[in-house]
C-alpha positions in Angstrom: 141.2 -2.6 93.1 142.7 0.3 91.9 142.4 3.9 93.6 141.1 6.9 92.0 142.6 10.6 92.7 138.9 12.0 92.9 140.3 15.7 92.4 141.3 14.5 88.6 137.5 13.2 88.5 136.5 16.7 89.4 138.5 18.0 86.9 138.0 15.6 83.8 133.8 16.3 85.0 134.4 20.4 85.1 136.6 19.8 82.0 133.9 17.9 80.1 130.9 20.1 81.2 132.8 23.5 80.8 135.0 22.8 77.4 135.1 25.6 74.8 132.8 23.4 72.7 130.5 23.6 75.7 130.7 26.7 77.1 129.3 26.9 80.7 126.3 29.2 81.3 127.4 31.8 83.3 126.1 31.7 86.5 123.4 34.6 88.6 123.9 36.9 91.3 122.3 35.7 94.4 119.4 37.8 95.5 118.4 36.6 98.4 118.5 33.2 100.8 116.5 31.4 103.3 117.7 28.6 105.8 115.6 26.0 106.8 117.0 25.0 110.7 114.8 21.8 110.3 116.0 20.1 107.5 119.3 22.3 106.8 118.3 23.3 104.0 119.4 26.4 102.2 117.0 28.2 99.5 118.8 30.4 97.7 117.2 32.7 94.8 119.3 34.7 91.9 118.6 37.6 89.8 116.9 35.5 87.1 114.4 34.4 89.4 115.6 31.2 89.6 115.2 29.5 93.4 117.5 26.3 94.0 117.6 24.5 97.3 120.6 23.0 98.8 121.1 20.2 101.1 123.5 21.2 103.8 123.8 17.6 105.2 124.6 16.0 101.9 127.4 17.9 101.4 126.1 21.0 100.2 124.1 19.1 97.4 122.0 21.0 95.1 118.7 18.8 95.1 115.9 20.8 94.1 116.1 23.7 91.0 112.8 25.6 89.7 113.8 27.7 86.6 113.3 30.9 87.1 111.2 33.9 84.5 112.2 37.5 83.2 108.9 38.6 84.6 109.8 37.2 88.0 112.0 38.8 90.7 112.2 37.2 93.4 113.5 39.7 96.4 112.5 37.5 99.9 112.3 33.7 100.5 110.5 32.2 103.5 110.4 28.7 104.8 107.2 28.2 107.0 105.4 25.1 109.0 108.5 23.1 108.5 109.4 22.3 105.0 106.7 25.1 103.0 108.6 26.9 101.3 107.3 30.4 99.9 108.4 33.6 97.8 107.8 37.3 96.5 109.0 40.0 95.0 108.3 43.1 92.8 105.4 41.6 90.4 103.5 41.5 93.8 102.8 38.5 94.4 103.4 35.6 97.1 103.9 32.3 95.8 104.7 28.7 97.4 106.5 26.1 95.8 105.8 22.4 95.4 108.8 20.6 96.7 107.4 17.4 95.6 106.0 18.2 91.8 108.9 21.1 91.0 106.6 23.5 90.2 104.9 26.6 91.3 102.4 25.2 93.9 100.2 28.4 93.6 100.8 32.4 93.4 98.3 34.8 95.2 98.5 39.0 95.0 99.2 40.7 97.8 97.8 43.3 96.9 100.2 46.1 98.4 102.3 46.8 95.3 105.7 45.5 94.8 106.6 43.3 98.2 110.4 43.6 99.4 110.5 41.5 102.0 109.1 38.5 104.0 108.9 36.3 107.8 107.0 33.4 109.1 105.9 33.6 112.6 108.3 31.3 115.0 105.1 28.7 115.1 105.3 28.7 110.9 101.7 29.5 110.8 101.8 33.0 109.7 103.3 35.1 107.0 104.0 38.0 107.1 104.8 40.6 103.6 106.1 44.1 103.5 105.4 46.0 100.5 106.1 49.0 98.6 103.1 50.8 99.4 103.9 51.1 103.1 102.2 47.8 104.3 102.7 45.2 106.2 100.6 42.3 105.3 99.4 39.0 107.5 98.2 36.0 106.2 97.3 32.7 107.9 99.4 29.5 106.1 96.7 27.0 106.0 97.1 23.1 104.5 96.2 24.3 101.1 96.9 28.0 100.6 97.4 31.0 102.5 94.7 33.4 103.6 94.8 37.2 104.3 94.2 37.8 107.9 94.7 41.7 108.5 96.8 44.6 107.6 99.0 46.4 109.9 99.1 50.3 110.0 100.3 51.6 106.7 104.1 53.1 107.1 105.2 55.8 105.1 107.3 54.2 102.8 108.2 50.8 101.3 109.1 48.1 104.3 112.4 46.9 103.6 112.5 44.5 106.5 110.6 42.2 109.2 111.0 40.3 111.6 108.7 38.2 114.5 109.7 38.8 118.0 110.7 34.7 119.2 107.4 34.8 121.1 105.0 35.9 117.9 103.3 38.3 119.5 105.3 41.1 118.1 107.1 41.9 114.9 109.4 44.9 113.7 109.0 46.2 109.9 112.1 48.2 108.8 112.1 51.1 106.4 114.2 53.2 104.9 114.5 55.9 108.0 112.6 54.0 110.6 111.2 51.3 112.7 108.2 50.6 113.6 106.9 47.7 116.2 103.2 46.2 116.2 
């Protein structure tokens, strides 16, 4: 049986896929990412709204890819009761994926403007938003959907970041100039 040099497979495969007849699409800043401890699973989203999800145990093994939509940027990723995976950004809206289908499982305003960014409680059945409007948003991740539960006091500008304290029963939203604890 004969051997094979596998880095002159690589390079006949990146020679064949990225030939001048074929030119290679150029590839998309990464905007944001989102790790999933569970499965090792990295979720990774880039400018063009596109969000690709890596296997981390299969060699770093691109294994799921939802095409992304000019009218769609995504600016936080969230995985959330295991292996939910959710997203927002400016259009203001939240939406979870279906890792199953490939497809846009459903996409549900927030209702606070433009969200920037996005945590799941340490239990995974929470979700929290921040958005542009000063608001920090709860909603309750049920089998089907997720449900508003309450709204924070409003900050005085846009919430940049948030985080859950690891016993839920505080988080921290970060602004521009400020933090604030609930």
């Amino acid at each position: 049986m004969a051997s094979v040099d596998l880095s002159y497979c690589s390079f006949l495969h990146l020679l064949l896929l990225c030939s001048p007849i074929l030119a290679c699409p150029p590839l998309n800043g990464i905007r944001c990412v989102a790790y999933n401890n569970q499965s090792n699973r990295l979720a990774v989203s880039r400018t063009d709204g596109t969000v690709e999800i890596y296997n981390l145990s299969a060699n770093y093994f691109q294994e799921k890819f939802f095409p992304g939509h000019e009218s769609r940027a995504t600016e936080a990723l969230c995985w959330a009761e295991g292996q939910r995976l959710f997203s927002a950004g400016l259009n203001g809206e939240i939406m979870e994926y279906d890792l199953q289908a490939l497809n846009i499982k459903y996409a549900m305003d927030a209702f606070g403007g433009p969200i920037w960014s996005m945590a799941a409680s340490p239990s995974g059945s929470q979700l929290l938003v921040g958005c542009e409007d000063g608001s920090v948003k709860l909603f309750q991740i049920t089998p089907d959907k997720i449900q508003f539960e309450r709204n924070f006091d409003r900050q005085k500008s846009r919430i940049l970041s948030l985080s859950w304290h690891p016993s839920g029963t505080h988080i921290a939203a970060g602004s521009i100039d400020y933090i604030s604890v609930f």
